[in-house]
ZADO-1210 file (C-alpha; in nm, 4 decimals, padded with zeros to 6 digits):
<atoms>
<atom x="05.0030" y="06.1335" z="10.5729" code="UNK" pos="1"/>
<atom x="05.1359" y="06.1199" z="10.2084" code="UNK" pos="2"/>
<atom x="05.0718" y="05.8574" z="09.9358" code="UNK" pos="3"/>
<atom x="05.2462" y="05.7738" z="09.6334" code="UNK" pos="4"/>
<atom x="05.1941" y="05.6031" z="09.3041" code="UNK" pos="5"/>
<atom x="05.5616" y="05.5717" z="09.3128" code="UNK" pos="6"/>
<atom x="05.5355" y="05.4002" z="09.6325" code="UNK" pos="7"/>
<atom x="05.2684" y="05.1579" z="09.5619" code="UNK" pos="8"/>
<atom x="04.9207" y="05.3534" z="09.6503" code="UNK" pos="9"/>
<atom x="04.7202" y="05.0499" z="09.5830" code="UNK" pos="10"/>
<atom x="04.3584" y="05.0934" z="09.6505" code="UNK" pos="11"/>
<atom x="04.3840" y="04.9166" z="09.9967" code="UNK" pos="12"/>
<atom x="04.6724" y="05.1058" z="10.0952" code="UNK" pos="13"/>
<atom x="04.4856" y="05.4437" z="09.9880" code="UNK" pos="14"/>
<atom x="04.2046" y="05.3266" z="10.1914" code="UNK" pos="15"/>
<atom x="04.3697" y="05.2571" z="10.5083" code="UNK" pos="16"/>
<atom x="04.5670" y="05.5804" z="10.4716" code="UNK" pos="17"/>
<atom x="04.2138" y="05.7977" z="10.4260" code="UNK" pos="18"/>
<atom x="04.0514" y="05.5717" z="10.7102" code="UNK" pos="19"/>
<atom x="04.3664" y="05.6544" z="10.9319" code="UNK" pos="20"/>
<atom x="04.3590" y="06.0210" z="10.8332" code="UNK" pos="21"/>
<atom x="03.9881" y="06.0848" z="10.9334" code="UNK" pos="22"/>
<atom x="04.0430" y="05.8657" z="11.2905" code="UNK" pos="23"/>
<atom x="04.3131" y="06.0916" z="11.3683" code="UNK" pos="24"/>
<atom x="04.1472" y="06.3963" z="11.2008" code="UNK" pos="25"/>
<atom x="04.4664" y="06.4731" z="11.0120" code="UNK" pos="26"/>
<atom x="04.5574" y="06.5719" z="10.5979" code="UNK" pos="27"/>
<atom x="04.6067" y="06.3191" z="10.3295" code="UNK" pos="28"/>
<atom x="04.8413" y="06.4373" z="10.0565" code="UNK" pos="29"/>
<atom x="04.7851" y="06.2387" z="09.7428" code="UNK" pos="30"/>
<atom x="05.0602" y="06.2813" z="09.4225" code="UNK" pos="31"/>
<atom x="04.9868" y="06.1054" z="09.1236" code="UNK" pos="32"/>
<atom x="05.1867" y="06.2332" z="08.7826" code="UNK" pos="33"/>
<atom x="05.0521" y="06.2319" z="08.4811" code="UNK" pos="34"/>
<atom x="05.3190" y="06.1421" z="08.2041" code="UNK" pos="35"/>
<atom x="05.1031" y="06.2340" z="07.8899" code="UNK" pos="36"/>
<atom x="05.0577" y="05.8881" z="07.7698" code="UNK" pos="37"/>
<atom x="04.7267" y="05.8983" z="07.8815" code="UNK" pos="38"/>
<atom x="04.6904" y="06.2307" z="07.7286" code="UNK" pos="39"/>
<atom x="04.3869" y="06.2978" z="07.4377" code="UNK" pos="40"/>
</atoms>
């Protein structure tokens, strides 16, 4: 399974995506991109 930011991972969405991932014992792939506005 893949999430998103782009896609809306909202934290329920993440969550039903990890809880779906470990029923089925299958791999999450997470991308979130950092921008640099954040950045220190």
């Amino acid at each position: 399974l893949r999430l998103d930011e782009r896609w809306g991972a909202t934290p329920s969405a993440i969550d039903t995506c990890l809880r779906v991932a470990e029923y089925h014992d299958i791999s999450v792939r997470l991308e979130f991109f950092n921008d640099g506005s954040n950045s220190s």
